[in-house]
Each structure stands twice: as C-alpha cells, then as structure tokens.
LUMTIMAR-305714 format. One record per residue (C-alpha): residue in three letters; residue number from 1; x, y negated, z negated. Coordinates in Angstrom, 3 decimals. Layout:
BEGIN
(Ala, NUM, (X, Y, Z))
...
***
This chain:
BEGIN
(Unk, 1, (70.489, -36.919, 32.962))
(Unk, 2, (70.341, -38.298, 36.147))
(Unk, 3, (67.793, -40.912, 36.956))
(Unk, 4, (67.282, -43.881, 39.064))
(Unk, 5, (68.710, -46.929, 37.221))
(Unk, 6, (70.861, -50.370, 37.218))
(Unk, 7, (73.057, -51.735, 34.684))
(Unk, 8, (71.494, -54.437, 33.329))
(Unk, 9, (74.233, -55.441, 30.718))
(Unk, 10, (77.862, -54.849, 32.016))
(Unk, 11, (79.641, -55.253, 29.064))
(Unk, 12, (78.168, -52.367, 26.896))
(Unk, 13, (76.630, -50.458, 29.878))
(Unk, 14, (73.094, -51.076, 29.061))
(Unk, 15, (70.839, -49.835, 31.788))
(Unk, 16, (67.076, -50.386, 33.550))
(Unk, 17, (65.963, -46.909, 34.667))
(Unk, 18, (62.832, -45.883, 36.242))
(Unk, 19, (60.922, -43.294, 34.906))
(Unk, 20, (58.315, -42.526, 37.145))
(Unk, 21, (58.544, -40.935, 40.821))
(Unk, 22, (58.533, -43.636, 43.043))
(Unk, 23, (61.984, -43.273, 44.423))
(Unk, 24, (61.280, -45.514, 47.287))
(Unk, 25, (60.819, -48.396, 45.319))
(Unk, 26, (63.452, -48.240, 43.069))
(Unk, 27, (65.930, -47.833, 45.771))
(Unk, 28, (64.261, -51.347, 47.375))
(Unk, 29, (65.295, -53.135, 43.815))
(Unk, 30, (69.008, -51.689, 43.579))
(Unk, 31, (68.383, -48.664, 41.925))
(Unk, 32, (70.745, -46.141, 42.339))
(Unk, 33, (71.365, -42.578, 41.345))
(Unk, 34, (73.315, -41.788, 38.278))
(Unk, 35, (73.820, -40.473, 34.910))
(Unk, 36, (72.323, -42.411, 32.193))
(Unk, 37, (71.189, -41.420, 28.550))
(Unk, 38, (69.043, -42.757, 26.058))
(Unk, 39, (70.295, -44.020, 22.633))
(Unk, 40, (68.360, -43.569, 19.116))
(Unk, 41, (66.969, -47.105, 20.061))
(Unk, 42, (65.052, -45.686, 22.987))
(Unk, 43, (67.001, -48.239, 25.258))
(Unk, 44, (68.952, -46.527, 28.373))
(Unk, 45, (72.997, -46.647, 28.653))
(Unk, 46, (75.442, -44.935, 31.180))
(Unk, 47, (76.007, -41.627, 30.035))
(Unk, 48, (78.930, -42.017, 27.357))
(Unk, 49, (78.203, -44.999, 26.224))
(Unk, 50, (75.216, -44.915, 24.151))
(Unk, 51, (75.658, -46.706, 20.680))
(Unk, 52, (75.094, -44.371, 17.812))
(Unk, 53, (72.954, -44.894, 15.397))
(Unk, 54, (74.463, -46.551, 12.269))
(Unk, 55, (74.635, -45.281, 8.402))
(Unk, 56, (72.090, -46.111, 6.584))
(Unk, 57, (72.826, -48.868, 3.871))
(Unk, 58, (72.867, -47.893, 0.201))
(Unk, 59, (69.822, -50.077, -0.473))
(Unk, 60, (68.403, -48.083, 2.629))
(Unk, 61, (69.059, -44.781, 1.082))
(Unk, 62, (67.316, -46.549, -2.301))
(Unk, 63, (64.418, -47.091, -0.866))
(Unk, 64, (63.865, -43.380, 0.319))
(Unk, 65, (65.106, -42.001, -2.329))
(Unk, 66, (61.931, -43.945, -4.300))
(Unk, 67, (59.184, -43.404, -1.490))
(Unk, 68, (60.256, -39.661, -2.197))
(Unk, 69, (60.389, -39.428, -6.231))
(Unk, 70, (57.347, -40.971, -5.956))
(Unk, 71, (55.976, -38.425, -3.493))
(Unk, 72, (57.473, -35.281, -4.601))
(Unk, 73, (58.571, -35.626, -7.882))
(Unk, 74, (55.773, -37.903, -9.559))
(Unk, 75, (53.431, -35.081, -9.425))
(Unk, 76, (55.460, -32.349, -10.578))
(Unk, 77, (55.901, -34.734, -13.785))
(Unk, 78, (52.291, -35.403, -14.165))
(Unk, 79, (51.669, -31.717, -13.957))
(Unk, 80, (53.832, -30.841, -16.865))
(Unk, 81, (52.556, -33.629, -18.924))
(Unk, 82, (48.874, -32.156, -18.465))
(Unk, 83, (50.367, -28.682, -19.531))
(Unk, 84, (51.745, -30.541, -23.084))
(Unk, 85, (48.670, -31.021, -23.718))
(Unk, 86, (47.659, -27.696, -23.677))
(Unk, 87, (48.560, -24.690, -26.096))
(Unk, 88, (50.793, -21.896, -24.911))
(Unk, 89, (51.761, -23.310, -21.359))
(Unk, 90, (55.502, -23.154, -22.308))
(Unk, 91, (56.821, -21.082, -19.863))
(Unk, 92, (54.868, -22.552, -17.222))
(Unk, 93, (56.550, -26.098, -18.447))
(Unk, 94, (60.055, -24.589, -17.829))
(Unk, 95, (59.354, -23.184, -14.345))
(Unk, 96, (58.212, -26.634, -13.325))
(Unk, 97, (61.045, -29.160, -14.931))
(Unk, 98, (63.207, -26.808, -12.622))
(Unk, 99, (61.407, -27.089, -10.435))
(Unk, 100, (61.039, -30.969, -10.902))
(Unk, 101, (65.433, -30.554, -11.119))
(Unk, 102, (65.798, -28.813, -7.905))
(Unk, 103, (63.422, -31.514, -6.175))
(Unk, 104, (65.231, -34.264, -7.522))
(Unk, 105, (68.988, -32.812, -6.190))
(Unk, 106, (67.387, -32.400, -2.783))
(Unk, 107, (66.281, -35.590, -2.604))
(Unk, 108, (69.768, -36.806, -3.492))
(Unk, 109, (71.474, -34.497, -1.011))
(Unk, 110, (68.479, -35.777, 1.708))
(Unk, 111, (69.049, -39.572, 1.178))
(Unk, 112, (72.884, -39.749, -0.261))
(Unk, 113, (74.573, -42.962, -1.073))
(Unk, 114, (77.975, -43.793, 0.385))
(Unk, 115, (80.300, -42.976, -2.696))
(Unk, 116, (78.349, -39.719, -3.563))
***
C-alpha cells in the first residue's frame, strides 16, 4: 500500500508512515512515497519485509486450550451431571457427551500443540 513513510530501522526495514492527509508536511520531514505494509504487530515495514507472526508456544496453546474447556466444555459437563440426577434423561445424556466429544476435538484442532 503506498503511503508516505521513512525507514526508521535500516537493518530490518522498519518504517514511520503517516497516516493522515497532510502530504505537505510529511514531505517537509523526509517522507517519501512508497510501498510499505503493516505486520501482525501493527508496526509499519517496506512491503516484503514484514516479520510474521511467530507459532505459538506449547504452553501458549495450554493456556487456550484451558480458557476454552473451561468456556465451552465446563458447561456441557455440568449439564449432563444435572440430567443424572434426573430419571429417564438417558438419551438426552448421550446426545450431549457427544456433543461434549466433538467440542473437546475442536478445541484441540483450534489450539494444537507442536507434535500433534
């Protein structure tokens, strides 16, 4: 996208770019015309050579795997435990442990570890 910016970091390409209209004062501070993108970060590179944004860790992918059990799955459990309690909810039981199964591989396939 082409915008009026400088490179502010040689070596990896890092850029300041104005965002606004004022094409007169940009110019004055050594602004010039070119093509410049914007990396996951937010911060501003020559086209090209925007760093990508890394893999998430294991221990990353841990933690959001918990935030979402906890979210998603915790209440499907709850749910069938309140139906044990109760006579003749058996089939409604099955529907939701898979239900509760299908979640869970989602989850896994949403957030997976390195090996998997």
């Amino acid at each position: 996208m082409l915008k009026y910016a400088k490179i502010s970091e040689e070596q990896t390409k890092k850029c300041d770019v104005g965002l606004g209209s004022n094409i007169a004062f940009y110019k004055s501070i050594g602004m010039t015309e070119m093509d410049v993108e914007q990396a996951y970060n937010g911060q501003w590179y020559v086209k090209g050579y925007a760093p990508l944004k890394p893999e998430p860790t294991d221990e990353e992918q841990k933690q959001k795997r918990a935030a979402a059990y906890q979210a998603e799955v915790d209440p499907i459990t709850a749910h069938i435990q309140r139906l044990r309690d109760e006579e003749g909810e058996e089939e409604k039981i099955k529907e939701l442990i898979e239900q509760r199964k299908q979640k869970v591989e989602e989850i896994k396939e949403r957030y997976p570890y390195k090996g998997e």
